[in-house]
C-alpha positions in Angstrom: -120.3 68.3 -208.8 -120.3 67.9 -204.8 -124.0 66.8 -203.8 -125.6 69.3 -201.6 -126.6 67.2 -198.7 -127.7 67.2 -194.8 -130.1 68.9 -192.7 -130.1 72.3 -191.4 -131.8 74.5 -189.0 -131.9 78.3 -190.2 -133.8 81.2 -189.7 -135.1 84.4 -192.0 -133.2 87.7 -190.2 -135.3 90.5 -189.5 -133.8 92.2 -193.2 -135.2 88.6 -194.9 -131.8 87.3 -195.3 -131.0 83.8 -194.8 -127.3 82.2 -194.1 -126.9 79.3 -195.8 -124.6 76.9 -193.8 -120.9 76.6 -194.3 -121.3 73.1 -195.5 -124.1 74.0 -198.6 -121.8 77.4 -199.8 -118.9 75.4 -200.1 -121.0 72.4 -201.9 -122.7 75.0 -203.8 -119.3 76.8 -205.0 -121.4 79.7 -206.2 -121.7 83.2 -206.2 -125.3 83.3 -207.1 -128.3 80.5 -207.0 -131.7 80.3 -208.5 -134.4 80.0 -206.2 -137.8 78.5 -207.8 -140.9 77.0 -206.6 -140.7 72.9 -205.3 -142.1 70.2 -206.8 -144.5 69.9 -204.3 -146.0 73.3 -204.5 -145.1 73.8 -200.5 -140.9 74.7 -200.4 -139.0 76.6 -202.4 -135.5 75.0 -204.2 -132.3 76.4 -204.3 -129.7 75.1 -207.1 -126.6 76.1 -208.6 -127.6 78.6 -211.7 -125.6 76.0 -214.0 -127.9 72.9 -212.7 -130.6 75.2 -213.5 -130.2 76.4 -216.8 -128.3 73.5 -218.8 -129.5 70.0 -216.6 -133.1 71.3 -214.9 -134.4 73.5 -217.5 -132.8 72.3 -220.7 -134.7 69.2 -221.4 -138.3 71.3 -220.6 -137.2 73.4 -223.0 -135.0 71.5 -225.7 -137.9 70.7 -228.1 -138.1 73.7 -230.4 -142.3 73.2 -230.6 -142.3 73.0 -226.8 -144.4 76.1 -226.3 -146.9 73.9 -228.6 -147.4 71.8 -225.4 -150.1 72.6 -223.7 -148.2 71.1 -220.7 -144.9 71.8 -220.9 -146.0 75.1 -221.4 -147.8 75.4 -218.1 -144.7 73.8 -216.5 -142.9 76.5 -217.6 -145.2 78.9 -216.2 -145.1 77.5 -212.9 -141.9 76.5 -212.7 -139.5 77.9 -214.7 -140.9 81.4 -215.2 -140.7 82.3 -211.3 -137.5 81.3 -210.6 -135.2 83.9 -210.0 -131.1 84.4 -209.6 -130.1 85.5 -206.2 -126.4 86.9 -205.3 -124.9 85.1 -202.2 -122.8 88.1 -200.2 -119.8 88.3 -198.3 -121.6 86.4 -195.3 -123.0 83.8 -197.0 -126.5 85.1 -197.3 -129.2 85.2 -199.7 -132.3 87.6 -199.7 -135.4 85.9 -201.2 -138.0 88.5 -202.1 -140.6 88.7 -199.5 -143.6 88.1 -202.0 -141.6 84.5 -203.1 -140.8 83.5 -199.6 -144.3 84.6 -197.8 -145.9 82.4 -200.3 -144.1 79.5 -198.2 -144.2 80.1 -194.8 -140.9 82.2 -194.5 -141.6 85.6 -193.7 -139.2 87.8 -191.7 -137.8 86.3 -188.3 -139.0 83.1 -189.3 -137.3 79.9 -188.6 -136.4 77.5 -192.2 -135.1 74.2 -192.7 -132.3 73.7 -195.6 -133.0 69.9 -196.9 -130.3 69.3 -198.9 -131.9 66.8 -201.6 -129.0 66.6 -204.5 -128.5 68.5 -206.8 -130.8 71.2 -205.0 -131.4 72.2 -201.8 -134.8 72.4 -200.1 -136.3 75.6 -198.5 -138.8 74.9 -195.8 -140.9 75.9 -193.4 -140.1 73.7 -190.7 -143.9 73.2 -189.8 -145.0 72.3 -193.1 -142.0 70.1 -193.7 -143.4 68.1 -190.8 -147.0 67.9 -192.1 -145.2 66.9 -195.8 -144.4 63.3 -194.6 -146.7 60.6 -196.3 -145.9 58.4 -193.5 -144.2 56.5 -196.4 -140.8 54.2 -195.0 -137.6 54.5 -196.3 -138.0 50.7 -196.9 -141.1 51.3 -199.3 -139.9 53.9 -200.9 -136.6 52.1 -201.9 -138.8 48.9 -202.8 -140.8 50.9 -204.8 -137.6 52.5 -206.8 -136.1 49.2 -206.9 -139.4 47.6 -208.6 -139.2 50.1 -211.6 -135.7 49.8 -212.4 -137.0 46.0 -213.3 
């Protein structure tokens, strides 16, 4: 499976379809995607339905008593639950419900930023992308990941 990297500038056409760059559809190799809520509560994700259902999803849901889980229920809820499959057309677009992508930041005629982080991609608003960073280096955060793996 290709990673889905780089950074891309994109905007939300007046219909609220957005083009995903040549460089994710190909890495993508997908007719459709699912589109759920990020991590962080503030971007949306975008992954190949595959990733999704049997590598994302699976292990929240591989324990038969899972739904006994107080928490994993809820995770489910919140992210699982709202994720939806979207058809990519003939032109490389997706259409993300307006409800979904207002939530965000990413109404119509609105610029986006594709992150690619992966094995998904990131759906921005470019402004709250900004406001996201922690300030955090790239040094720290790779001393921190190397201090677990200890």
């Amino acid at each position: 499976m290709q990673l889905l990297t780089g950074m891309y500038n994109a905007r939300i056409d007046d219909k609220g379809r957005l083009s995903l760059p040549a460089r994710l559809r190909t890495a993508l190799a997908a007719e459709q995607v699912v589109v759920l809520p990020g991590l962080d509560e503030n971007h949306l994700m975008i992954m190949r339905p595959e990733y999704f259902e049997k590598d994302f999803s699976e292990p929240i849901l591989s324990s038969p008593m899972a739904m006994l889980d107080k928490k994993k229920r809820n995770l489910i809820r919140k992210l699982i639950s709202p994720a939806i499959y979207v058809d990519i057309d003939g032109s490389g677009r997706i259409n993300i419900p307006p409800q979904i992508r207002e939530k965000y930041g990413l109404g119509n005629r609105s610029d986006a930023l594709l992150v690619g982080a992966g094995y998904t991609v990131e759906l921005w608003n470019p402004s709250v992308f900004e406001e996201a960073d922690d300030g955090e280096s790239l040094a720290e955060l790779a001393q921190d990941l190397f201090e677990e793996k200890e």
